[in-house]
N, C-alpha and C positions, 0 to 999 in steps of 0.2 A: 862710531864704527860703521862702514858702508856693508851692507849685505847683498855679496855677490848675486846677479840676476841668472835664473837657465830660460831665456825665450825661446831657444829653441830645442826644450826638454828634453838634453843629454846628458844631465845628470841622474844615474842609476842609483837610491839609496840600498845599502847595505843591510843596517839591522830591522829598519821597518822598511818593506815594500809599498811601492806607488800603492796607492786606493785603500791604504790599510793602513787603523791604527792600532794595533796591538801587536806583540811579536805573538807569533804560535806557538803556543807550548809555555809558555810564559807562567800562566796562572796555574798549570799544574805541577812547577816546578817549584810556585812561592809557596804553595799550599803544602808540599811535601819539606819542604825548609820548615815552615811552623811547624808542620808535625815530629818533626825531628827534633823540635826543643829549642828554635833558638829564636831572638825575640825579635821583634819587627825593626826594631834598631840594627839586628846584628845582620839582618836579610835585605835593607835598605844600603846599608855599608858593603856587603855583598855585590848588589846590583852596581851599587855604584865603582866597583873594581872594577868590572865586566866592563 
């Protein structure tokens, strides 16, 4: 499978922004899923819908 080139960096990403790797807000949204009772499977499955 060939992986399209951007050499002339027109590609805008969406969920993570250029120069960043984490989404904002991210780890205080997982942290409240555990506190709410559900298991790290069920908040990984979670993310993985998203």
């Amino acid at each position: 499978m060939a992986v399209p080139r951007d050499r002339d960096s027109s590609f805008e990403p969406k969920l993570v922004k250029k120069g960043k790797t984490r989404i904002d807000g991210i780890d205080d949204n997982i942290i409240g899923l555990y506190a709410a009772g559900l298991s790290v499977r069920d908040i990984q499955t979670h993310l993985e819908d998203l």
